[in-house]
Each structure stands twice: as structure tokens, then as C-alpha cells.
PDB file of N, CA, C and O in Angstrom:
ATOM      1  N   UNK A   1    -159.965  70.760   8.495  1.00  0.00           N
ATOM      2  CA  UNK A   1    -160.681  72.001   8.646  1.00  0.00           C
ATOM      3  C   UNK A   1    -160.247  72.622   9.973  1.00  0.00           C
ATOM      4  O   UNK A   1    -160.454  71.845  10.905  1.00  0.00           O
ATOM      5  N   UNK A   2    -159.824  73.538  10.263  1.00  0.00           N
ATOM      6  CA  UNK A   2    -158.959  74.387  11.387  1.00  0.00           C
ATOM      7  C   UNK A   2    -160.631  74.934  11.884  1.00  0.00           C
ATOM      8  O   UNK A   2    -161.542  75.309  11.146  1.00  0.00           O
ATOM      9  N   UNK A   3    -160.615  74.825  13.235  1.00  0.00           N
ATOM     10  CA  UNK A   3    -161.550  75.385  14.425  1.00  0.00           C
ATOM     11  C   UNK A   3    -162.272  76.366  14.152  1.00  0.00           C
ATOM     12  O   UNK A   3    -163.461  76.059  14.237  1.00  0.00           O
ATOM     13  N   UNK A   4    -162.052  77.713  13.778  1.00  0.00           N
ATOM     14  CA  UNK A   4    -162.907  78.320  13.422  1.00  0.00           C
ATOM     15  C   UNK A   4    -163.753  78.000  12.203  1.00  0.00           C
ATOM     16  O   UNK A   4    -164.958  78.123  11.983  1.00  0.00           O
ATOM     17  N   UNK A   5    -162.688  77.528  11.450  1.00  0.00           N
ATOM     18  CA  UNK A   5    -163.695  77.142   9.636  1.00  0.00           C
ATOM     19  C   UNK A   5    -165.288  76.168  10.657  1.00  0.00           C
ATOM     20  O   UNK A   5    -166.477  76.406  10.867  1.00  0.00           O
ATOM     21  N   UNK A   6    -164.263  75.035  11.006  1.00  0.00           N
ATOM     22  CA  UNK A   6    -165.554  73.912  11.721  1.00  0.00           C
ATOM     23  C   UNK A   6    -166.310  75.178  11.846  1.00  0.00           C
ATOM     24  O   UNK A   6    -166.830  75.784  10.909  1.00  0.00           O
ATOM     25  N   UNK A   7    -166.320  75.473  12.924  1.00  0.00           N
ATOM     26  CA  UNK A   7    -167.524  76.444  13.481  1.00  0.00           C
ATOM     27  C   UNK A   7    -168.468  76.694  13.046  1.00  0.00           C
ATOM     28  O   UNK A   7    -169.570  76.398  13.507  1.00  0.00           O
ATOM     29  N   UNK A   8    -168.116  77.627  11.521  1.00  0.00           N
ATOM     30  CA  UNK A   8    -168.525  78.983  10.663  1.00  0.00           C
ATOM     31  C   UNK A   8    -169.257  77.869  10.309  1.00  0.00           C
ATOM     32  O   UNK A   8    -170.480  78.003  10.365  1.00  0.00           O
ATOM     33  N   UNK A   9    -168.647  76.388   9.821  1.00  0.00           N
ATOM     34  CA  UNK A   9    -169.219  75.746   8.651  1.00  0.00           C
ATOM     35  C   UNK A   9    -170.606  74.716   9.504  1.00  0.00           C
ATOM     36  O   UNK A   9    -171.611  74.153   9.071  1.00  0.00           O
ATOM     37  N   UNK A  10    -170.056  74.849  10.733  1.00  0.00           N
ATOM     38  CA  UNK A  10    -171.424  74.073  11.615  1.00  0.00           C
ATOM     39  C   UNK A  10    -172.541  74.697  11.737  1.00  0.00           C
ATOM     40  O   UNK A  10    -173.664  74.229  11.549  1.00  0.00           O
ATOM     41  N   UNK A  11    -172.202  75.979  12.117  1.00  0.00           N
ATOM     42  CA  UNK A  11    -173.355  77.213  12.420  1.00  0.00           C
ATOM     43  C   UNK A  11    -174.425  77.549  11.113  1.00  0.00           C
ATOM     44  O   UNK A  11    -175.613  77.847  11.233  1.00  0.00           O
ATOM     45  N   UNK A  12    -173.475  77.382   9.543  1.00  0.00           N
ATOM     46  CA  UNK A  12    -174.409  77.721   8.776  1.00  0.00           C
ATOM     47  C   UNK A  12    -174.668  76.819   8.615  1.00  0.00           C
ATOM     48  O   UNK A  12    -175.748  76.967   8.043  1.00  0.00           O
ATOM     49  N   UNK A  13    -174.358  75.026   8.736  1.00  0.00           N
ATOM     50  CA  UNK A  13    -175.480  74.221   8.499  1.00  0.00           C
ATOM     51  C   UNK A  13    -176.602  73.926   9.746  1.00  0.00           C
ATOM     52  O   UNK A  13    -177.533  73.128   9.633  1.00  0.00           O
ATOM     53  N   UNK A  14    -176.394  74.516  10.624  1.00  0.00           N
ATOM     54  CA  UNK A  14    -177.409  74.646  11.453  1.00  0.00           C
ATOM     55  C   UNK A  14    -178.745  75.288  11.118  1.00  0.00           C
ATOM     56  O   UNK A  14    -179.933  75.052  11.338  1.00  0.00           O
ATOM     57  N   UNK A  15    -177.709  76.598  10.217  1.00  0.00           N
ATOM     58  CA  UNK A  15    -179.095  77.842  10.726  1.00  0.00           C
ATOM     59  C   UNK A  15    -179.595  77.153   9.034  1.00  0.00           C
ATOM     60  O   UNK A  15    -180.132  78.052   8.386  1.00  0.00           O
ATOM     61  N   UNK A  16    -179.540  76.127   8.432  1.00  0.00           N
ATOM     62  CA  UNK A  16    -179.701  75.460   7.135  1.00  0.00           C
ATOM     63  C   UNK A  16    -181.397  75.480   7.832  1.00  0.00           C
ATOM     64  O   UNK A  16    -182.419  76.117   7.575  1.00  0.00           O
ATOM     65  N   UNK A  17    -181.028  74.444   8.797  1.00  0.00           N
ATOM     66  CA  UNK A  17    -182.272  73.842   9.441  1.00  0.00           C
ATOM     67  C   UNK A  17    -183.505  74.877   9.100  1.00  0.00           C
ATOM     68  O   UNK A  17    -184.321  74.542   8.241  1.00  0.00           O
ATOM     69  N   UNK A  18    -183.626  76.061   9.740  1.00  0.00           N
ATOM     70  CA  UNK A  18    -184.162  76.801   9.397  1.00  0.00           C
ATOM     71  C   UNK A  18    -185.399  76.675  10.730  1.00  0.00           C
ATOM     72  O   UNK A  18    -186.579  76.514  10.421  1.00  0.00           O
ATOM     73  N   UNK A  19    -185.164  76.727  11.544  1.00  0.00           N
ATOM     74  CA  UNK A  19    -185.585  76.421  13.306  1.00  0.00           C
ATOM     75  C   UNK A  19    -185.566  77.174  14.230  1.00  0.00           C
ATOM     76  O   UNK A  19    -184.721  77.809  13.599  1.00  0.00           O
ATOM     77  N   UNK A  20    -185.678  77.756  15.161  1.00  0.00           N
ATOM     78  CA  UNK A  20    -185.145  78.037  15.957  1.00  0.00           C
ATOM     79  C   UNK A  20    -184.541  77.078  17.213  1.00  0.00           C
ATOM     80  O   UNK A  20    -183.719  77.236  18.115  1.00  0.00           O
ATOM     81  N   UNK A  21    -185.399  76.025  16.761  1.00  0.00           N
ATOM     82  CA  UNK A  21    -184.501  74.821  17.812  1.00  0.00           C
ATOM     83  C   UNK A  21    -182.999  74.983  17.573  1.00  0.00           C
ATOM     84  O   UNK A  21    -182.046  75.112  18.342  1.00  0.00           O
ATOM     85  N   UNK A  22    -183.147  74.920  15.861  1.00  0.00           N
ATOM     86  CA  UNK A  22    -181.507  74.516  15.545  1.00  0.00           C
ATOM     87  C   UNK A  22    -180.601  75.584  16.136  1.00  0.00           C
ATOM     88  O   UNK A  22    -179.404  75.316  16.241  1.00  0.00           O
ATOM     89  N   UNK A  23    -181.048  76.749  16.526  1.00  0.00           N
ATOM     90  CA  UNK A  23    -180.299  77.875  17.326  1.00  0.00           C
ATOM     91  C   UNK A  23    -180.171  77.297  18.711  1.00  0.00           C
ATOM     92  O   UNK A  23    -179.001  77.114  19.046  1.00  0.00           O
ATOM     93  N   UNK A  24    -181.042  76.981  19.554  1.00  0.00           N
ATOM     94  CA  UNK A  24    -180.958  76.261  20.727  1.00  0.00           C
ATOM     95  C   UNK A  24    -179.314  74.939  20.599  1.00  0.00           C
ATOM     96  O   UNK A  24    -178.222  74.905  21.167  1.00  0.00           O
ATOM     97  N   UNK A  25    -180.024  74.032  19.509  1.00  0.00           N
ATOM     98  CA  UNK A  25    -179.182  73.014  19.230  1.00  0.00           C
ATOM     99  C   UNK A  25    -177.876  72.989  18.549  1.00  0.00           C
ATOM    100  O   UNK A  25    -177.211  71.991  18.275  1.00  0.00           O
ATOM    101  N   UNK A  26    -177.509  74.623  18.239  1.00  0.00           N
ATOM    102  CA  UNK A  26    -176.408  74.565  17.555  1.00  0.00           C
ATOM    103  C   UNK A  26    -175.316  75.798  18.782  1.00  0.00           C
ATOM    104  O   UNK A  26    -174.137  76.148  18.719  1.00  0.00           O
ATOM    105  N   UNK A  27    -176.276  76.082  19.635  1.00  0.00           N
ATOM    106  CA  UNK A  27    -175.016  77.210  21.132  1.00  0.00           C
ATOM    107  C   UNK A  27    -174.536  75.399  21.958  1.00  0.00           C
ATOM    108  O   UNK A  27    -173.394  75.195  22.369  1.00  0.00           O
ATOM    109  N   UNK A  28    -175.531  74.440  22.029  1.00  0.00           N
ATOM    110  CA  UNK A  28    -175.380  73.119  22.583  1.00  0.00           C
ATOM    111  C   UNK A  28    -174.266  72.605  22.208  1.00  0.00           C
ATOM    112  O   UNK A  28    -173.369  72.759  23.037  1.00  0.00           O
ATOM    113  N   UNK A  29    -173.856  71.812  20.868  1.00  0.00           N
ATOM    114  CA  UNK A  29    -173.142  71.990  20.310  1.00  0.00           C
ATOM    115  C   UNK A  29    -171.744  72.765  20.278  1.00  0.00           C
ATOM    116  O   UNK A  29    -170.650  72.362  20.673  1.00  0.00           O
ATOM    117  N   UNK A  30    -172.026  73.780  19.797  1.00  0.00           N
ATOM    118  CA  UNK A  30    -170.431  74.776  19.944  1.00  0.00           C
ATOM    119  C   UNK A  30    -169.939  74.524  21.588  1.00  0.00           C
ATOM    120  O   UNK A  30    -168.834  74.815  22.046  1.00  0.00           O
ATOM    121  N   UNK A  31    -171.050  73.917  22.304  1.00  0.00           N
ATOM    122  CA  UNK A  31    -170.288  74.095  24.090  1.00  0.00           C
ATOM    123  C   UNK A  31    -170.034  72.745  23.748  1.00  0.00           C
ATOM    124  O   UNK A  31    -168.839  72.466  23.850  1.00  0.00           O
ATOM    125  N   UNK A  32    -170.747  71.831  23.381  1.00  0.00           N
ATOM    126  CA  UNK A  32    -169.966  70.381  23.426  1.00  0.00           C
ATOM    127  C   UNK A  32    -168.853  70.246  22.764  1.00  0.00           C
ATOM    128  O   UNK A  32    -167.930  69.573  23.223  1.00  0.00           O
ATOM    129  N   UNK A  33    -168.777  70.872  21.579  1.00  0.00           N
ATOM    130  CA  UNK A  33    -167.487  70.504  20.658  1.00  0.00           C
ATOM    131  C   UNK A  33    -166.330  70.741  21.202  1.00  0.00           C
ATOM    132  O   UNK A  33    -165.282  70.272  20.758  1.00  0.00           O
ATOM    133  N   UNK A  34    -166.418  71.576  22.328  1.00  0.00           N
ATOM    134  CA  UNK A  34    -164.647  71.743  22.847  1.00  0.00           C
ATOM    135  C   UNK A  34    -164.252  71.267  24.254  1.00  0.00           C
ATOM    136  O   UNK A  34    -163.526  71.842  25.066  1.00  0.00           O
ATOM    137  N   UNK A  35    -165.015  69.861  24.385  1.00  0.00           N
ATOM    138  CA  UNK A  35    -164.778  69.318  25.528  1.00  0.00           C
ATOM    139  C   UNK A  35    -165.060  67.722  24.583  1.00  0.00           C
ATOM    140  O   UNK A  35    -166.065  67.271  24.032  1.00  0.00           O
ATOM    141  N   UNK A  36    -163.499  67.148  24.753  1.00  0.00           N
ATOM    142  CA  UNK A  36    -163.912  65.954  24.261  1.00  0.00           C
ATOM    143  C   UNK A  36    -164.691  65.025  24.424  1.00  0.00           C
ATOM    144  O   UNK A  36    -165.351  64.554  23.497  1.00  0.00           O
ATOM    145  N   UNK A  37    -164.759  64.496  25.957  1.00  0.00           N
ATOM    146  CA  UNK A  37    -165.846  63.736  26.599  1.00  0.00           C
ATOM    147  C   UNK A  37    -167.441  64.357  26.209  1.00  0.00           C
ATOM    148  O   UNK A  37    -168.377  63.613  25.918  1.00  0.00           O
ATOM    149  N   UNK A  38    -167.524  65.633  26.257  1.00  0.00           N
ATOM    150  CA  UNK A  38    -168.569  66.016  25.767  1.00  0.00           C
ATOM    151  C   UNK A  38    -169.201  65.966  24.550  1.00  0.00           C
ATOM    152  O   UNK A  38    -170.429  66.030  24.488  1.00  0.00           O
ATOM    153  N   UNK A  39    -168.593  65.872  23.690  1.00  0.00           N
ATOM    154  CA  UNK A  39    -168.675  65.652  22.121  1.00  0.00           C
ATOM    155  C   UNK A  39    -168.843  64.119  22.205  1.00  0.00           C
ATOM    156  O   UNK A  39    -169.719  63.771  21.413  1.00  0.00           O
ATOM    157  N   UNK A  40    -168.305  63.063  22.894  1.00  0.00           N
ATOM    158  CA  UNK A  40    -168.537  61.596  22.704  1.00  0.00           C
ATOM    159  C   UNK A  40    -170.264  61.163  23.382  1.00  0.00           C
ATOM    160  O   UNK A  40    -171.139  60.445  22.897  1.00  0.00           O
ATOM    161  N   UNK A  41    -170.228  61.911  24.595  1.00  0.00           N
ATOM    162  CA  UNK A  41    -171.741  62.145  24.716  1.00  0.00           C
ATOM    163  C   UNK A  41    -172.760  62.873  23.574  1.00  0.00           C
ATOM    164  O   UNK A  41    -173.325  62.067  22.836  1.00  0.00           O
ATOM    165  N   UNK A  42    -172.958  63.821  23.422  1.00  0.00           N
ATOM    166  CA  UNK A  42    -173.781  64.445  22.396  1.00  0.00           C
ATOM    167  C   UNK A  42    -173.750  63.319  21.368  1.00  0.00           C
ATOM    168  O   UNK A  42    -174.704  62.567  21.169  1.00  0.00           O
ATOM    169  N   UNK A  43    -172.387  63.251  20.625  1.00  0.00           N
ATOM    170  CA  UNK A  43    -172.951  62.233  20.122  1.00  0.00           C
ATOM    171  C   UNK A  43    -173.563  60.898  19.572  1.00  0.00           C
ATOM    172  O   UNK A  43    -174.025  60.509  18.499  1.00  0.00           O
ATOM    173  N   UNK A  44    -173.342  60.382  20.830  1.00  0.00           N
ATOM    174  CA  UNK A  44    -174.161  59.519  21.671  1.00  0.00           C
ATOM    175  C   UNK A  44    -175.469  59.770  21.788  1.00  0.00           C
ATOM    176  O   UNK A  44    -176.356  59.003  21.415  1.00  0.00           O
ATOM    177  N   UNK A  45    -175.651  60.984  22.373  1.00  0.00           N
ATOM    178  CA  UNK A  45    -177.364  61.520  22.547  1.00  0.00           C
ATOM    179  C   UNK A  45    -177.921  61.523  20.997  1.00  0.00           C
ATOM    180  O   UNK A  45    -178.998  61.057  20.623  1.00  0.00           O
ATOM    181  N   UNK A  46    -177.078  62.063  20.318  1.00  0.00           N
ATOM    182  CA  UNK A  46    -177.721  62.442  18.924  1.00  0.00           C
ATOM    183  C   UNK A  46    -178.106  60.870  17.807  1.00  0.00           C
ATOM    184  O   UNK A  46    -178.940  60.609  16.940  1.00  0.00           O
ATOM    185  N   UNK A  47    -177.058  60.207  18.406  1.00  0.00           N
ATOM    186  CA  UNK A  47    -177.436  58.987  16.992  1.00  0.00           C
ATOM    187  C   UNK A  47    -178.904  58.057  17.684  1.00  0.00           C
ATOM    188  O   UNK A  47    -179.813  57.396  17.184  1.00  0.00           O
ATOM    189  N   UNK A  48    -178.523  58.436  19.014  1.00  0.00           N
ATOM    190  CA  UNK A  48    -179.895  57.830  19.812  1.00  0.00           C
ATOM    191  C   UNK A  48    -181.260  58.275  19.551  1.00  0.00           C
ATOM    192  O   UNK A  48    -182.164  57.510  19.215  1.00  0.00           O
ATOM    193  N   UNK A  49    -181.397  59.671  19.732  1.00  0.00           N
ATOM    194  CA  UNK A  49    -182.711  60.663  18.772  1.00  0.00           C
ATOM    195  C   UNK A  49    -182.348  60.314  17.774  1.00  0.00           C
ATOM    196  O   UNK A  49    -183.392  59.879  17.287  1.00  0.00           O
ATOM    197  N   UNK A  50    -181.425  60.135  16.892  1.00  0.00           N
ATOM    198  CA  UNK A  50    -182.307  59.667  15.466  1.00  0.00           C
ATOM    199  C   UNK A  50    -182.677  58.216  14.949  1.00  0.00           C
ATOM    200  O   UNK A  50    -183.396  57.907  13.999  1.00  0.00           O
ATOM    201  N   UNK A  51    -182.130  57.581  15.655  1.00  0.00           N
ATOM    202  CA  UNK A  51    -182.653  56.188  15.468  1.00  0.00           C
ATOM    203  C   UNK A  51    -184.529  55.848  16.311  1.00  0.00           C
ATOM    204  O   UNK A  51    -185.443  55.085  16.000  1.00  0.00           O
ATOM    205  N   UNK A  52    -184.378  56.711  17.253  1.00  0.00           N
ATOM    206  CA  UNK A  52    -185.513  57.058  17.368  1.00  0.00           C
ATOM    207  C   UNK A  52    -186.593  57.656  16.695  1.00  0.00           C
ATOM    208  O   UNK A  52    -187.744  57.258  16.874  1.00  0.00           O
ATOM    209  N   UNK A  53    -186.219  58.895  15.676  1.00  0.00           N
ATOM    210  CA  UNK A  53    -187.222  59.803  15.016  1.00  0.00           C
ATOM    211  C   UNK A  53    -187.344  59.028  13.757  1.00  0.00           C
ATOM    212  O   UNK A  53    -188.439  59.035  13.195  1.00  0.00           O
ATOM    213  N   UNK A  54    -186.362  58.364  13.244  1.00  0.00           N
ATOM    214  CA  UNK A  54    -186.285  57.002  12.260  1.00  0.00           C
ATOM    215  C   UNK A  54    -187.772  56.322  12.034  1.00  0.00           C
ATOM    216  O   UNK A  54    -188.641  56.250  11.166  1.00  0.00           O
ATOM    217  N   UNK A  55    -187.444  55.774  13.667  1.00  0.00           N
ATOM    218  CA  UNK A  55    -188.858  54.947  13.316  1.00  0.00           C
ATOM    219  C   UNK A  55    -190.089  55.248  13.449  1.00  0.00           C
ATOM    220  O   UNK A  55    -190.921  54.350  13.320  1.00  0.00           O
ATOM    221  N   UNK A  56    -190.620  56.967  13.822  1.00  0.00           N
ATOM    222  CA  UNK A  56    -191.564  57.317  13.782  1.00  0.00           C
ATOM    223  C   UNK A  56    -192.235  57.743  12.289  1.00  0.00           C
ATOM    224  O   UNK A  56    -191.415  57.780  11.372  1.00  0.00           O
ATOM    225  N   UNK A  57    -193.517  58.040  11.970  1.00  0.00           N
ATOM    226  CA  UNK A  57    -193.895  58.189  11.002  1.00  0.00           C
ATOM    227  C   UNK A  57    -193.491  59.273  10.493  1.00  0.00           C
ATOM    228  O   UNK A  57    -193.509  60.252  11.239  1.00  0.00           O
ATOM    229  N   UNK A  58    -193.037  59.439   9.184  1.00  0.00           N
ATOM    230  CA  UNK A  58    -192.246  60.788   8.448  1.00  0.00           C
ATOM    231  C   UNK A  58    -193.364  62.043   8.003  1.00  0.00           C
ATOM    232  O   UNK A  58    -193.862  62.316   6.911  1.00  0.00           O
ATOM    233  N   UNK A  59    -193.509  62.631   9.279  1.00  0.00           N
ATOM    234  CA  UNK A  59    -193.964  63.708   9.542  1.00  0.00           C
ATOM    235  C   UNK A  59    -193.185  65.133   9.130  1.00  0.00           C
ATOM    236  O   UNK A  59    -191.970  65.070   9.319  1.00  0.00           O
ATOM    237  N   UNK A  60    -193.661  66.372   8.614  1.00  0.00           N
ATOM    238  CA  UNK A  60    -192.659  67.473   8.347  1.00  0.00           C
ATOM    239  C   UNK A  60    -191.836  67.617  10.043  1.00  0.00           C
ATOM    240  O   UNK A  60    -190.657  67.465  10.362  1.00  0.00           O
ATOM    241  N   UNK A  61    -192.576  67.832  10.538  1.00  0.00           N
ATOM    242  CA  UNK A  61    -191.860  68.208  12.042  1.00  0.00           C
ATOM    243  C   UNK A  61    -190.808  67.258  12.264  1.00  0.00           C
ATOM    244  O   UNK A  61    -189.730  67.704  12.659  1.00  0.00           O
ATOM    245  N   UNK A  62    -191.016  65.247  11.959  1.00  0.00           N
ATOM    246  CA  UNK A  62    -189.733  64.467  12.438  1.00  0.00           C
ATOM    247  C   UNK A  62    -188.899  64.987  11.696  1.00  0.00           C
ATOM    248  O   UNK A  62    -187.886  65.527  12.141  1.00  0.00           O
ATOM    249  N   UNK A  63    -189.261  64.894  10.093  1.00  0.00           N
ATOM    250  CA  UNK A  63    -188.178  65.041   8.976  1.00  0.00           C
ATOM    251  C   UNK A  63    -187.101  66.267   9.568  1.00  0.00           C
ATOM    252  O   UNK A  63    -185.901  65.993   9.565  1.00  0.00           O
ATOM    253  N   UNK A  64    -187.510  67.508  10.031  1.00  0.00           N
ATOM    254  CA  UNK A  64    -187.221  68.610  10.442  1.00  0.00           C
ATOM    255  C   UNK A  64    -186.124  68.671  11.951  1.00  0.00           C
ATOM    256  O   UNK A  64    -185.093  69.329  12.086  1.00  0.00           O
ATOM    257  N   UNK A  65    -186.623  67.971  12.698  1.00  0.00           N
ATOM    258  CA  UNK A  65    -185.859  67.384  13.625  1.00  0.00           C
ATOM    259  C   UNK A  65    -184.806  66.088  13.376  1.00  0.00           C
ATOM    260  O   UNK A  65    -183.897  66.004  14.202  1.00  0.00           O
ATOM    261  N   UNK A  66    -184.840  65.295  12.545  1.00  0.00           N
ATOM    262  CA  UNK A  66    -183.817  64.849  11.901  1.00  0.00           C
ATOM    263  C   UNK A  66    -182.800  65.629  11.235  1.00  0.00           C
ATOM    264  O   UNK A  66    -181.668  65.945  11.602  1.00  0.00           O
ATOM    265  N   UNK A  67    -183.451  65.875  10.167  1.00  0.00           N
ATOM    266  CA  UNK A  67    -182.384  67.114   9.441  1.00  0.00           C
ATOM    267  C   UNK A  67    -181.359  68.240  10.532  1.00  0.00           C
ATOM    268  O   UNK A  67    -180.268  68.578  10.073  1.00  0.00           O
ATOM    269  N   UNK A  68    -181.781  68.782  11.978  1.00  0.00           N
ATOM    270  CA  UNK A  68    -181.123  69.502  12.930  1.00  0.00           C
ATOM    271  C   UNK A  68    -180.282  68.538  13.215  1.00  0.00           C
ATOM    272  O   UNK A  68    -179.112  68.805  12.942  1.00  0.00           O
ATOM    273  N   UNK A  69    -180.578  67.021  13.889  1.00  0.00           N
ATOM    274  CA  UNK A  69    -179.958  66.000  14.554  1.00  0.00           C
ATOM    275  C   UNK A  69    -178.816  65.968  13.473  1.00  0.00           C
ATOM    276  O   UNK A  69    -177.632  66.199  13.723  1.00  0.00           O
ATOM    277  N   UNK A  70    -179.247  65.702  12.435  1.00  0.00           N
ATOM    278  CA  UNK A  70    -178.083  65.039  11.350  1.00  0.00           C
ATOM    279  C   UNK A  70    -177.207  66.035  11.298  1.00  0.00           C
ATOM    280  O   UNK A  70    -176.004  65.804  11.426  1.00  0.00           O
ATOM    281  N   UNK A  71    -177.617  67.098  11.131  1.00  0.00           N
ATOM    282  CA  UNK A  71    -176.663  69.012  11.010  1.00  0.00           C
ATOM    283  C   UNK A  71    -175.682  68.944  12.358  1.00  0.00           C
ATOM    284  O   UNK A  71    -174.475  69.060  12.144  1.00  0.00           O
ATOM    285  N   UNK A  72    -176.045  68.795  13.474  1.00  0.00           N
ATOM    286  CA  UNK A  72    -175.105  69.010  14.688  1.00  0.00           C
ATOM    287  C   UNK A  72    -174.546  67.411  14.936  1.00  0.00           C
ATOM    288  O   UNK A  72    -173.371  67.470  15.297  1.00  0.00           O
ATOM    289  N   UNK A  73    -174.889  66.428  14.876  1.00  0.00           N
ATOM    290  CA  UNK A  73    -174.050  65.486  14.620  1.00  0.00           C
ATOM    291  C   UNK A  73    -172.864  65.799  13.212  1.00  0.00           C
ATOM    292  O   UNK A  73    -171.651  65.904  13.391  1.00  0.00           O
ATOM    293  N   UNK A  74    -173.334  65.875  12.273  1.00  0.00           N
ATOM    294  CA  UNK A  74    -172.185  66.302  11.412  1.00  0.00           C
ATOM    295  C   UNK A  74    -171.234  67.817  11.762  1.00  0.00           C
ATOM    296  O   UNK A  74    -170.234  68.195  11.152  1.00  0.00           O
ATOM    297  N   UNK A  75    -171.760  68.338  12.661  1.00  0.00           N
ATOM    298  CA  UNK A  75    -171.035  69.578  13.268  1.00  0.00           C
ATOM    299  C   UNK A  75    -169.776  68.865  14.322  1.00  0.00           C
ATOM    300  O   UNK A  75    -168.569  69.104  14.295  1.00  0.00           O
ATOM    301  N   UNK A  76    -170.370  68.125  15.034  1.00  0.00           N
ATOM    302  CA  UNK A  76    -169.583  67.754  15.797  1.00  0.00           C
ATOM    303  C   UNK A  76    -168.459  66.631  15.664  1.00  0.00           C
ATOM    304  O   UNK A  76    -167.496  66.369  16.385  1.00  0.00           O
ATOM    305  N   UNK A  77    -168.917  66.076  14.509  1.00  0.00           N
ATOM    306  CA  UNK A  77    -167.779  64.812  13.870  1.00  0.00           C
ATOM    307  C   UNK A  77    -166.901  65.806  12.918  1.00  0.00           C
ATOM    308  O   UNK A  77    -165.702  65.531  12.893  1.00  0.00           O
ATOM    309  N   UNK A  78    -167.207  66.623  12.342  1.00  0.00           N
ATOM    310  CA  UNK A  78    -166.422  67.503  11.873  1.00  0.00           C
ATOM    311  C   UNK A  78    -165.663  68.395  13.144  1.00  0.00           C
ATOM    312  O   UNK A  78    -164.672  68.982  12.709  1.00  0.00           O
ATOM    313  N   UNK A  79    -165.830  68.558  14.165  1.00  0.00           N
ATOM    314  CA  UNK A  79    -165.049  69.122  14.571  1.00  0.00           C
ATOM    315  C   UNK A  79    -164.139  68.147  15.425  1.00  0.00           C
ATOM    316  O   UNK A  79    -163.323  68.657  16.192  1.00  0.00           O
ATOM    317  N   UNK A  80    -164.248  66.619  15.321  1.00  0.00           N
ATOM    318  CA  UNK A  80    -164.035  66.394  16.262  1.00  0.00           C
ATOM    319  C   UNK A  80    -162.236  66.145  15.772  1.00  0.00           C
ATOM    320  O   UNK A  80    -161.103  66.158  16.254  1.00  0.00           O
ATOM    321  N   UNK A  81    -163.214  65.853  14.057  1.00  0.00           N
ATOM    322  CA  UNK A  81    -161.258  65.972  13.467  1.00  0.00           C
ATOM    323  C   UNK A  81    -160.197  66.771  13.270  1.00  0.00           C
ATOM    324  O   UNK A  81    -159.013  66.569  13.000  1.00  0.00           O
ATOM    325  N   UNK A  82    -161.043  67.977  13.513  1.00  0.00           N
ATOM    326  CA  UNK A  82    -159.984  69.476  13.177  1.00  0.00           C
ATOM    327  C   UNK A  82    -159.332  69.646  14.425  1.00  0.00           C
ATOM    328  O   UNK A  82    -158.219  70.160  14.533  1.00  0.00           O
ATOM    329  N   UNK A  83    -160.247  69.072  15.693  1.00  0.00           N
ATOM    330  CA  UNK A  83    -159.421  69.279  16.922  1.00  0.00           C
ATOM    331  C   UNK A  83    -158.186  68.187  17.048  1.00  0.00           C
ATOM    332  O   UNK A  83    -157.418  68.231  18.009  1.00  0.00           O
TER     333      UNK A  83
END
């Protein structure tokens, strides 16, 4: 997937979320994805929040914050191959 596709295709599974976090969590993102070290952090940060929200009780709000986590983690492993 060539850099811009990633993008287009991260952004609309972001705005999937249907959040406004995921707007917060998806400008985060587009700045991490083009710094490699940065992308190995995030997602680092990200599998950490969800192994965390995992084990809390499945609330609409965790489910909801998972679903963002899982969206920009898959944003960013997708981009990490096009780069």
C-alpha cells in the first residue's frame, strides 16, 4: 500500500471509530507513522492500553476505546510496511 493510500485508509478507519478521541488519536498517529522510532513506540503504547482495557469489564466506552486502539495500531502496522 503506497503512503498516501496508508493514510486515506488509516484516517477512514479511524473516523470508523466514530469519536472524537479517534480524531485526537488518529493527527497522533499520522505524526508517529513517519518517524520510525516513533511508530515502534506508539506501538508499544498501544498494545499496552489494550491489554489493559482487555481486562477491564466490557463496558460500551472500553469496547469503544479498544476499537480506536485496535484502528491506529492497525494504521500504523500498515504503514509501517508501505514505508
Amino acid at each position: 500500500m503506497a503512503g498516501n493510500e496508508a493514510l486515506r485508509f488509516g484516517a477512514v478507519v479511524l473516523a470508523c471509530a466514530g469519536n472524537a478521541t479517534a480524531n485526537v488519536l488518529q493527527r497522533k498517529a499520522s505524526l508517529d507513522s513517519h518517524h520510525p522510532l516513533a511508530r515502534r513506540v506508539k506501538l508499544a503504547d498501544l498494545a499496552d492500553n489494550l491489554r489493559n482495557n482487555r481486562r477491564l469489564e466490557s463496558t460500551s466506552g472500553v469496547r469503544a476505546r479498544i476499537s480506536r486502539y485496535e484502528a491506529a495500531q492497525h494504521f500504523l502496522e500498515v504503514w509501517s510496511r508501505a514505508v
